[in-house]
SEROLO-304171 format. One line per 4 residues: their letters; for each residue x, y negated, z of C-alpha. Coordinates in nm, 4 decimals. Last residue first. Example, Ala and Ser with C-alpha at 12.3 -4.5 7.8 and 13.67 -1.06 7.14 Angstrom:
BEGIN
sa) 1.3670 0.1060 0.7140; 1.2300 0.4500 0.7800
//
This chain:
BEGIN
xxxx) -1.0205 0.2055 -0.5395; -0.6951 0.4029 -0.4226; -0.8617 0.7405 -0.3467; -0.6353 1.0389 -0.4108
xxxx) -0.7907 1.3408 -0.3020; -0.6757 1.5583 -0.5875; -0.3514 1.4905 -0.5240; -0.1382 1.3895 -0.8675
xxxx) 0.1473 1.5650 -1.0358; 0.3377 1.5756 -1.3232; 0.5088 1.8337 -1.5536; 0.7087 1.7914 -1.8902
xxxx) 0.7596 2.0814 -2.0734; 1.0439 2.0928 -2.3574; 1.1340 2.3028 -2.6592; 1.3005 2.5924 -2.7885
xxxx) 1.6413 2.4287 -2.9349; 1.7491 2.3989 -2.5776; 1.5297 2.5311 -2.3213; 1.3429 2.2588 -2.1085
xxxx) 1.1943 2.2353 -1.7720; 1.0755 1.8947 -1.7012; 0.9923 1.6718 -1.3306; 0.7300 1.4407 -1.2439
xxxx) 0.6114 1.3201 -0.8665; 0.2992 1.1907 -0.7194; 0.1559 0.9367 -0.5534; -0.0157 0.7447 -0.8171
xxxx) 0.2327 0.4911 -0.8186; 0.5105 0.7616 -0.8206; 0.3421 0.8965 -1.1800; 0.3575 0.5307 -1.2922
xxxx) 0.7154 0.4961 -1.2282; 0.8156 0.8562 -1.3503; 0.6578 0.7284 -1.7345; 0.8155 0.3888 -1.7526
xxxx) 1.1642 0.5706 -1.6506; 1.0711 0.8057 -1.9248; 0.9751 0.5080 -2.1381; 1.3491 0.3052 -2.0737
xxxx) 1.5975 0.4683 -2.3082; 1.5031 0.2062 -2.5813; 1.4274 0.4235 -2.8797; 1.5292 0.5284 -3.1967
xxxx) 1.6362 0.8882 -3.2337; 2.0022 0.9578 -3.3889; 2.1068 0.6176 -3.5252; 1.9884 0.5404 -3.1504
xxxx) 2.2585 0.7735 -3.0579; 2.0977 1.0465 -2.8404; 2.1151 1.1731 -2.4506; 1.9757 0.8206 -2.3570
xxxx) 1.9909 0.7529 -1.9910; 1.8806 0.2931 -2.0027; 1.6476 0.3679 -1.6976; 1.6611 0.7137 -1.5135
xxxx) 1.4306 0.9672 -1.5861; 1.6015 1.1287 -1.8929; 1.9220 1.2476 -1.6082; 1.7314 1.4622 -1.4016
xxxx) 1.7388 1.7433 -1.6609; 2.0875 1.6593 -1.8089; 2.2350 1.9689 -1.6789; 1.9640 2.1853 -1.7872
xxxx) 2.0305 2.0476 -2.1490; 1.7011 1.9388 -2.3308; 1.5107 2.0713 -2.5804; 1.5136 1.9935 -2.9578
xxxx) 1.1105 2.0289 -2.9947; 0.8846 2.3031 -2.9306; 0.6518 2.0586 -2.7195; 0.5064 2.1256 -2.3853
xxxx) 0.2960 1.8227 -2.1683; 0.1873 1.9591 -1.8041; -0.0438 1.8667 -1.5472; -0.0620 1.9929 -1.1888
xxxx) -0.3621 1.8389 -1.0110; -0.3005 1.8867 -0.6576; -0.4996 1.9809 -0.3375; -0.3056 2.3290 -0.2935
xxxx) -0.3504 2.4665 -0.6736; -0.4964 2.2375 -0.9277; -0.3967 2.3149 -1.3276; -0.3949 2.1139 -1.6014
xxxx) -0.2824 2.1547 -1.9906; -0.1789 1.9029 -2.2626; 0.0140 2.1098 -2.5961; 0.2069 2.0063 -2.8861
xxxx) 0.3348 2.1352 -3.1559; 0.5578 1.9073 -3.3358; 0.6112 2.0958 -3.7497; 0.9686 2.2974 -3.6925
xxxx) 1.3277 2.0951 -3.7490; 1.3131 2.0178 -3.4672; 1.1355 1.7676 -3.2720; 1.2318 1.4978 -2.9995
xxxx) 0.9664 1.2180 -3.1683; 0.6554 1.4023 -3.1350; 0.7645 1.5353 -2.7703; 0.8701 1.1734 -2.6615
xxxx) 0.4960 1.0437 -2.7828; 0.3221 1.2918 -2.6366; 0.5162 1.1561 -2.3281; 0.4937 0.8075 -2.3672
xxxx) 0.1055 0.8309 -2.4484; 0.0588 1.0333 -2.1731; 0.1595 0.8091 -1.9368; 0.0610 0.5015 -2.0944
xxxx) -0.2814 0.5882 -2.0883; -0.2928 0.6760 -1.7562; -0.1273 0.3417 -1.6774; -0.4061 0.1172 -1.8484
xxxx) -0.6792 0.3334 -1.6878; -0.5354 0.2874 -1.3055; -0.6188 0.6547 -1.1185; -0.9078 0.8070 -0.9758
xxxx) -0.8699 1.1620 -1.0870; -1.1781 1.3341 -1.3229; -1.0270 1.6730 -1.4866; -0.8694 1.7896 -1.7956
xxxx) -1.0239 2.0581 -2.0353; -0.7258 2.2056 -2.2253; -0.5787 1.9517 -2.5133; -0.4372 2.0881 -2.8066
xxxx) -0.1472 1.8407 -3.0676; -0.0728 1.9477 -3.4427; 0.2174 1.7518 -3.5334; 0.1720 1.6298 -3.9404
xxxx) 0.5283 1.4056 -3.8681; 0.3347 1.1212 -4.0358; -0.0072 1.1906 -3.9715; 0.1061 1.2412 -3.5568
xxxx) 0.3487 0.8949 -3.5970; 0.0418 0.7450 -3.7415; -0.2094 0.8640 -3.5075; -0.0135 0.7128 -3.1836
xxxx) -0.2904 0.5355 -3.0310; -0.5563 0.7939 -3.1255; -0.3251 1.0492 -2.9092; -0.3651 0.7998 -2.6395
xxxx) -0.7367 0.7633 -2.6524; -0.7598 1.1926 -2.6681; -0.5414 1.1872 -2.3775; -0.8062 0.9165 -2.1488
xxxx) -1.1024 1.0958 -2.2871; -0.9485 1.4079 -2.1814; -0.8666 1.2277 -1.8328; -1.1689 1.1313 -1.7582
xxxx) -1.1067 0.8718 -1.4895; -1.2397 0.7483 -1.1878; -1.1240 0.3919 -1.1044; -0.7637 0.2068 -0.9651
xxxx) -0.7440 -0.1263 -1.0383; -0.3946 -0.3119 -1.0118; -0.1856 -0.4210 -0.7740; 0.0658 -0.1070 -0.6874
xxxx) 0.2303 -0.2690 -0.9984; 0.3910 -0.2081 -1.2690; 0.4253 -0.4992 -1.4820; 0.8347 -0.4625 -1.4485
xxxx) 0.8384 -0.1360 -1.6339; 0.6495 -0.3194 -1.9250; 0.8431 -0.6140 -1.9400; 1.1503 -0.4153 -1.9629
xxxx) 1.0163 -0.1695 -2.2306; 0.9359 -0.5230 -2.4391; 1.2958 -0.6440 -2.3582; 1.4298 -0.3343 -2.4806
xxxx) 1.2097 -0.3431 -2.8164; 1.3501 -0.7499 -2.8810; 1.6892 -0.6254 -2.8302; 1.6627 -0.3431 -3.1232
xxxx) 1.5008 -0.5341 -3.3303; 1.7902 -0.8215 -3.2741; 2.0136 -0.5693 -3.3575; 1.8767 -0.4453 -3.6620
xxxx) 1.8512 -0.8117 -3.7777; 2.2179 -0.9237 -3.6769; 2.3366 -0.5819 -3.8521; 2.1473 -0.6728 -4.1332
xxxx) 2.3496 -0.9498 -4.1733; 2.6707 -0.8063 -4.1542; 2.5722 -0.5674 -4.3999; 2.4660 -0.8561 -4.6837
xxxx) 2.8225 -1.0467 -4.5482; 3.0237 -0.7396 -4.6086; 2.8856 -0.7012 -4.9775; 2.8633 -1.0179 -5.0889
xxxx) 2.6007 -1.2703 -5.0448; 2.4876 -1.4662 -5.3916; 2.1815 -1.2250 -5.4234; 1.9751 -1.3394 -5.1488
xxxx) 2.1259 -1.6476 -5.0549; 1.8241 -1.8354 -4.8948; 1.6339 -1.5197 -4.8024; 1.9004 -1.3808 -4.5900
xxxx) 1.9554 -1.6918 -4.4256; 1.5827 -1.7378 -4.3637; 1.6425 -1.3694 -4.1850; 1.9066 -1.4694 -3.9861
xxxx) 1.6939 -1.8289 -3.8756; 1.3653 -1.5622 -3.7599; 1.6034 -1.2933 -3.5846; 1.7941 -1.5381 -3.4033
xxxx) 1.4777 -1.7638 -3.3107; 1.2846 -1.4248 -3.2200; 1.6460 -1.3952 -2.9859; 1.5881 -1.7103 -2.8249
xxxx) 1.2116 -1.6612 -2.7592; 1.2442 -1.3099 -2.5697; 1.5303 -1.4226 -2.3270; 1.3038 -1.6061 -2.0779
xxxx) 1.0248 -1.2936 -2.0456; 1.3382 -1.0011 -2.0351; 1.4884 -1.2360 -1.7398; 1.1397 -1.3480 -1.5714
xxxx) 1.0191 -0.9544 -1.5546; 1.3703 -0.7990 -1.4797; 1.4118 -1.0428 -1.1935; 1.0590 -0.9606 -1.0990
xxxx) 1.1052 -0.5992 -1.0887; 1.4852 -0.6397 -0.9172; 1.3258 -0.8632 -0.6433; 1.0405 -0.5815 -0.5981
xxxx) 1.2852 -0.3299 -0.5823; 1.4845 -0.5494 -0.3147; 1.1884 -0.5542 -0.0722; 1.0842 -0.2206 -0.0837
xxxx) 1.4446 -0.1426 -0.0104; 1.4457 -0.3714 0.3020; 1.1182 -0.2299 0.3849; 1.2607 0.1076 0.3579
xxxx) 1.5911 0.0481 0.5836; 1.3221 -0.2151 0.8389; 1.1194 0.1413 0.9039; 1.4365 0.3763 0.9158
//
């Protein structure tokens, strides 16, 4: 069992870095794409029929599209049981992600409460993250109601238990495992943009901390997504 999970230890971290030098290398060819199809566009602008205007912006939305997969790809690859782990508070750590993502909350006018959270020892630049991603999802994944939001804690048995509930779309019960794994979107991307990669982001930085994440969702009711860290943890 001990050489099965160093063996597996061993490939993730050749699949990390593989995803790390692959999404680095292909980044500047496809910003070349993007940059030459959109001189194109400006050189003929208004000489280009129809079918060649939409081709175009196919090439462009595309190339968006690539260039935000390969960013998610970097990101999951950075990962890292190397970093810095310190004590956090977490309510100053929420309230920095929710002033990250200010103009999506202006813009879709979601109205987002935050209990008191406690101090964990944790990496700052992956907290963040966390709960950016998932306030994030829960803004995004709304019905046709205003995003309400809430960011709660509990400990019971020598764990914090937090928790991130929207009354958004909901999720199928059958497809409740499925939004952790890379690349698993249950929408078009003419649907809800995205890259399919932020919950897998999300479940990787939860497992560095030694904990796990999970969601219970109700179609057309809304979604809560739960994590969990031990209180004791003391990776500094």
């Amino acid at each position: 069992m001990a050489s099965l999970l160093k063996e597996l230890e061993r490939s993730n971290r050749e699949l990390e870095q593989f995803a790390y030098v692959t999404s680095h290398d292909l980044k500047e060819p496809l910003r070349m794409i993007g940059s030459f199809t959109k001189l194109l566009e400006q050189r003929f602008k208004g000489q280009l029929d129809e079918d060649t205007a939409n081709y175009i912006n196919y090439i462009v939305d595309g190339t968006k599209r690539m260039q935000r997969l390969l960013d998610d790809l970097l990101a999951y690859s950075r990962i890292s049981n190397e970093v810095k782990y310190e004590p956090l508070k977490l309510t100053e750590i929420v309230n920095e992600s929710i002033h990250n993502l200010k103009v999506a909350i202006d813009e879709n006018q979601a109205e987002i409460t935050v209990d008191p959270l406690p101090e964990v020892v944790a990496n700052r630049t992956q907290m963040i993250q966390l709960f950016q991603n998932l306030i994030a999802n829960a803004i995004k994944f709304q019905s046709k109601k205003k995003p309400v939001i809430h960011v709660s804690c509990e400990e019971k048995r020598k764990k914090y238990y937090f928790s991130v509930r929207d009354n958004g779309i909901g999720i199928d019960t059958k497809n409740l495992d499925r939004v952790f794994k890379m690349f698993q979107r249950l929408h078009t991307a003419e649907e809800y943009d995205g890259t399919g990669i932020g919950l897998s982001i999300t479940k990787k930085i939860v497992q560095q901390h030694s904990g796990a994440v999970w969601v219970e969702s109700t179609l057309d009711e809304g979604s809560t997504f739960y994590f969990s860290i031990p209180v004791d943890e003391r990776k500094v």
